[in-house]
VOMI-890136 format. One line per field, with one value per residue: residue in three letters; x, y, z of N, C-alpha, C, CB in turn. Coordinates in pm, whole numbers. Glycine has a CB too. Layout:
// VOMI-890136
vextor: c(ALA, ...) $
npx: c(X, ...) $
npy: c(Y, ...) $
npz: c(Z, ...) $
capx: c(X, ...) $
capy: c(Y, ...) $
capz: c(Z, ...) $
cpx: c(X, ...) $
cpy: c(Y, ...) $
cpz: c(Z, ...) $
cbpx: c(X, ...) $
cbpy: c(Y, ...) $
cbpz: c(Z, ...) $
//
This chain:
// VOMI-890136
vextor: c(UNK, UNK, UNK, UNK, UNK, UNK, UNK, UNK, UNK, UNK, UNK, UNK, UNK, UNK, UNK, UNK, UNK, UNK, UNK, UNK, UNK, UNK, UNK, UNK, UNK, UNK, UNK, UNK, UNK, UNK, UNK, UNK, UNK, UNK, UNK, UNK, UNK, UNK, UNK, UNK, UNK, UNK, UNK, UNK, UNK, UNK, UNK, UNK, UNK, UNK, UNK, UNK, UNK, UNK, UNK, UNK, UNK, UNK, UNK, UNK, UNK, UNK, UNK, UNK, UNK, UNK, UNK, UNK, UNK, UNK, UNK, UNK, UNK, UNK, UNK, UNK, UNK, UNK, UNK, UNK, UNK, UNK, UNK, UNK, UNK, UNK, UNK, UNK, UNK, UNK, UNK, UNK, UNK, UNK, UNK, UNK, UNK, UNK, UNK, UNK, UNK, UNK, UNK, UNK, UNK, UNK, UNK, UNK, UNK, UNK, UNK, UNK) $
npx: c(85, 35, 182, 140, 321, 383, 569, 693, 983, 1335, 1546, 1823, 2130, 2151, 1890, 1696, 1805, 1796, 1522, 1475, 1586, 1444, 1210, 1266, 1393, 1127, 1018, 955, 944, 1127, 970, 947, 1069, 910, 1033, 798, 809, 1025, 1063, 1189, 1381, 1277, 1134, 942, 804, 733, 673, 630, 603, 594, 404, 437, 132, 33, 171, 111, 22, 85, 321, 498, 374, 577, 813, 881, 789, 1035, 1199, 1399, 1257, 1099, 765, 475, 296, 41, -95, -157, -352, -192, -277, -200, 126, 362, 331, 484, 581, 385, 98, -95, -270, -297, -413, -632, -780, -781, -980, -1195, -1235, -1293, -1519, -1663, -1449, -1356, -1356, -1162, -958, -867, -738, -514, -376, -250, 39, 211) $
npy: c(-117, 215, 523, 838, 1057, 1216, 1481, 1642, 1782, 1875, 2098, 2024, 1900, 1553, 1493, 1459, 1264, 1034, 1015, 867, 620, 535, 478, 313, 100, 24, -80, 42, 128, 401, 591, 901, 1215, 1445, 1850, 2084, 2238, 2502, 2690, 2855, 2684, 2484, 2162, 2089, 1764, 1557, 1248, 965, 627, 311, 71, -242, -414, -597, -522, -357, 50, 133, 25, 183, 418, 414, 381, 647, 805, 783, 902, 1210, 1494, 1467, 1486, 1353, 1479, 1326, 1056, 906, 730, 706, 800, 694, 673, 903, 1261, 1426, 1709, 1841, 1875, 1882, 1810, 1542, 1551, 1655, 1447, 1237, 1378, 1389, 1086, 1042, 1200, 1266, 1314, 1486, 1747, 1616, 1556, 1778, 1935, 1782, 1823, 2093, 2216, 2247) $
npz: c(0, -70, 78, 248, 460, 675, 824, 1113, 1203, 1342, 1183, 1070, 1020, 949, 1051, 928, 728, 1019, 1048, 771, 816, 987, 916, 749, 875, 962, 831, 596, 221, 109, -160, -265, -138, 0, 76, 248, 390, 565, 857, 1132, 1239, 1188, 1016, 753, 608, 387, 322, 57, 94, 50, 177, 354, 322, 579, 739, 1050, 1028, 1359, 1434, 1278, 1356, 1615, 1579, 1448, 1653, 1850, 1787, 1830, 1828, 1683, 1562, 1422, 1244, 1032, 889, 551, 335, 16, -333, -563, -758, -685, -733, -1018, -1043, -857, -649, -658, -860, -797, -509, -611, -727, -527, -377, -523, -576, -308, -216, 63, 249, 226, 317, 599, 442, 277, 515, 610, 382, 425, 439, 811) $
capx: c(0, 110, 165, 211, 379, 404, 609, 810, 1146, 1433, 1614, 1894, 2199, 2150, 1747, 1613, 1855, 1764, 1354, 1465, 1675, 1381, 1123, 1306, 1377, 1001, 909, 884, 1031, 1077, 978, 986, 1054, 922, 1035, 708, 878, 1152, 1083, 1221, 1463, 1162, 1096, 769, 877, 586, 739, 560, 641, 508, 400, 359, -27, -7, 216, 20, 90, 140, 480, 589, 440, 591, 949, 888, 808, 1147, 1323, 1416, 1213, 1048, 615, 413, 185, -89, -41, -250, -277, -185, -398, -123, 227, 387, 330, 689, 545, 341, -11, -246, -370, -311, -488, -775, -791, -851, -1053, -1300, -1263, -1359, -1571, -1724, -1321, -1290, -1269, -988, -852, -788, -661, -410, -249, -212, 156, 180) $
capy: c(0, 319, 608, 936, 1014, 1383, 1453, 1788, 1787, 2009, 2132, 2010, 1811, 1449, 1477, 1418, 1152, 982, 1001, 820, 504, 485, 441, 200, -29, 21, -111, 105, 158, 560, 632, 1009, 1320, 1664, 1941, 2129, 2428, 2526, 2781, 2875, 2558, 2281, 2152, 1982, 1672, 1453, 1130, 865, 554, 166, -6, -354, -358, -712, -505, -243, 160, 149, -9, 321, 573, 376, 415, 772, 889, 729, 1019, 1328, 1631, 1468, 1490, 1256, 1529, 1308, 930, 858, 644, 799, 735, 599, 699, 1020, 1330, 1504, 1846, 1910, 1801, 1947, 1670, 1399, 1595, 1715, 1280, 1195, 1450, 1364, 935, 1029, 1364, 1253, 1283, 1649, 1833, 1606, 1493, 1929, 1969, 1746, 1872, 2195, 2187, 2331) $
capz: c(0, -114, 241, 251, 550, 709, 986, 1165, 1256, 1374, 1026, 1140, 971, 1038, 1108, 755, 750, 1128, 994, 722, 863, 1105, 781, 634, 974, 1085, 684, 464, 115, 86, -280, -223, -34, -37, 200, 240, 490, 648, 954, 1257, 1312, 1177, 864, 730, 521, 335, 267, 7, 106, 8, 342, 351, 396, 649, 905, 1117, 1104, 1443, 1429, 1185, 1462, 1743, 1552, 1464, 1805, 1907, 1710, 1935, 1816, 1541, 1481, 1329, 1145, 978, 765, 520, 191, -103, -470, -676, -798, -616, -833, -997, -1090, -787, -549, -690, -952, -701, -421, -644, -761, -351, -322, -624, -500, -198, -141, 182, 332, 166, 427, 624, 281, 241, 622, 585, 240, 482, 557, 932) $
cpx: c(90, 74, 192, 235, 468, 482, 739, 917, 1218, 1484, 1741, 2008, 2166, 2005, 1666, 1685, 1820, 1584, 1378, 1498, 1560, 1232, 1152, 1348, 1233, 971, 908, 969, 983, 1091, 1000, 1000, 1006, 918, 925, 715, 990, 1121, 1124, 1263, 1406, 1179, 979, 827, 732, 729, 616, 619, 527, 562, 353, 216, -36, 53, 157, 86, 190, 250, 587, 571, 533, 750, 957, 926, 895, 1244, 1301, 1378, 1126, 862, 543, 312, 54, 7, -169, -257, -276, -238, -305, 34, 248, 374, 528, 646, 453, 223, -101, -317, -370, -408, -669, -796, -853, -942, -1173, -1311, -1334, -1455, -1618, -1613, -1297, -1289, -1096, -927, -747, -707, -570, -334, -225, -81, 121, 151) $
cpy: c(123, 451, 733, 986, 1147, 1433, 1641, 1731, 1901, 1983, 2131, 1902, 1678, 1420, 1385, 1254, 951, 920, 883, 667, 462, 445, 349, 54, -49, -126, -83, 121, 279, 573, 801, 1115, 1426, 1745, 2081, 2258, 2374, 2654, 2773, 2747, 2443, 2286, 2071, 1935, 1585, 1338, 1043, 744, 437, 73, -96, -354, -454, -679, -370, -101, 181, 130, 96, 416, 572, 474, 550, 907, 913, 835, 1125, 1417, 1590, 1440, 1448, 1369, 1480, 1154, 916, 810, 745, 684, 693, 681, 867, 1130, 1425, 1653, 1908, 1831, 1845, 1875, 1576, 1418, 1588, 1502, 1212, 1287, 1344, 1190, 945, 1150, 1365, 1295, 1421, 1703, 1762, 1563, 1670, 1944, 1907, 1778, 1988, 2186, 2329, 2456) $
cpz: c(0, 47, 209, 435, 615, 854, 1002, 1223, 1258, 1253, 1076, 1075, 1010, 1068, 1023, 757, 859, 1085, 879, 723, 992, 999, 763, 742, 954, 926, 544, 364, 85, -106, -287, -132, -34, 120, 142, 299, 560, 744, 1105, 1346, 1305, 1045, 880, 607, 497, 209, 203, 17, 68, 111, 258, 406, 516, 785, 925, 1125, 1194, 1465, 1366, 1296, 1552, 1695, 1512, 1588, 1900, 1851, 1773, 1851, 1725, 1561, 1415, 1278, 1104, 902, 704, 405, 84, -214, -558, -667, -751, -760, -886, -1035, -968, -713, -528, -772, -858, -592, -508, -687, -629, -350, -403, -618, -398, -105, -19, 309, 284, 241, 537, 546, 292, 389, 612, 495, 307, 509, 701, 943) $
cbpx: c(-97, 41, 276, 133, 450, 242, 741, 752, 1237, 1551, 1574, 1824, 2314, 2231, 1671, 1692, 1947, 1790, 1272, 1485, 1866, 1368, 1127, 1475, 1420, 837, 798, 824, 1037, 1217, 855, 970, 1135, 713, 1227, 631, 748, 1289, 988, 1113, 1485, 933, 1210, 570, 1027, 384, 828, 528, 699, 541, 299, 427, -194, 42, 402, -15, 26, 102, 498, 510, 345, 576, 1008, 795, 745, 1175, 1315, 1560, 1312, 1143, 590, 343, 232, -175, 25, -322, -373, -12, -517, -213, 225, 550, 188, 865, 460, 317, 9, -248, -301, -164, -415, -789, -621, -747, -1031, -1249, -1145, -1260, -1692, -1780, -1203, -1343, -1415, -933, -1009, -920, -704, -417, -306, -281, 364, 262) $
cbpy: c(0, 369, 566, 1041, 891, 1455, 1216, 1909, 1707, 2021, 2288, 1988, 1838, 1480, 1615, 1556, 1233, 1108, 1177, 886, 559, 620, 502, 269, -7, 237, -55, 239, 65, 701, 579, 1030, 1352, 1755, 1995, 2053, 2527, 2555, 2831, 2943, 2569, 2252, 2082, 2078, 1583, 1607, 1046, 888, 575, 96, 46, -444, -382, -851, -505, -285, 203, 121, -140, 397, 640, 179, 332, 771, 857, 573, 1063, 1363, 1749, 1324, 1540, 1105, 1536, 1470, 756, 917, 494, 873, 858, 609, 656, 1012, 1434, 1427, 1840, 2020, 1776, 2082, 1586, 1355, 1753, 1896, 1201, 1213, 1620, 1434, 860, 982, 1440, 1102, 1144, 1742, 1865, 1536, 1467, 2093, 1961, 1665, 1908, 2220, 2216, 2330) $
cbpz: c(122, -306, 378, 147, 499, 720, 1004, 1293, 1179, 1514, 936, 1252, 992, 1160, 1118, 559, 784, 1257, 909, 676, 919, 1258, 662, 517, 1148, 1134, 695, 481, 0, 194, -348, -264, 5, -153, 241, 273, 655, 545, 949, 1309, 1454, 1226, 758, 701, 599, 188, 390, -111, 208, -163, 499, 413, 280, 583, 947, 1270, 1156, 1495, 1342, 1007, 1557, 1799, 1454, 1427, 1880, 1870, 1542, 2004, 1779, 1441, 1432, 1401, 1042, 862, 826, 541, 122, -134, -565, -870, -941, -523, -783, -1162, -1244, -854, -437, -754, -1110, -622, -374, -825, -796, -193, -343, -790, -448, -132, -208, 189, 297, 72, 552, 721, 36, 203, 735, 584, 44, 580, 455, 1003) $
//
């Protein structure tokens, strides 16, 4: 199953890095990254990753939460293949699958 996978951290050499080596124990294969902000010593990072569907979330927040400063934001599945130009066709695609989820489908594409 395809994840997207939103999380704050200190902007910080070594952070981006730490988030990512803790993805890839918990499970997950990171297909991409996008840094969504950078202010005042955080960043907002939306990772797409492909979870095995037979092992549970929980095992990704547990190992997240285990990272010093870092924010689980929001997880939630993503509709197919990460976009390379932007998240606005992919967004408006969940939206229009699932209009009943449009309002927390749009709060979540909020970065912080």
């Amino acid at each position: 199953m395809l994840l997207r996978v939103r999380v704050t951290l200190p902007d910080r050499p070594g952070s981006l890095g730490q988030v990512a080596r803790t993805l890839g124990v918990a499970g997950a294969d990171i297909v991409q990254v996008v840094v969504l902000e950078r202010v005042a010593g955080r960043a907002v990072d939306d990772f797409t990753v492909l979870w095995p569907g037979a092992v549970r979330v929980d095992r990704l927040l547990a190992g997240l939460a285990a990272v010093p400063g870092v924010k689980v934001d929001g997880v939630w599945r993503a509709i197919g293949a990460p976009p390379y130009g932007g998240h606005d066709a992919e967004l408006l695609a969940q939206l229009a699958a699932r209009p009943a989820d449009g309002l927390h489908t749009l709060v979540d594409a909020v970065p912080g």
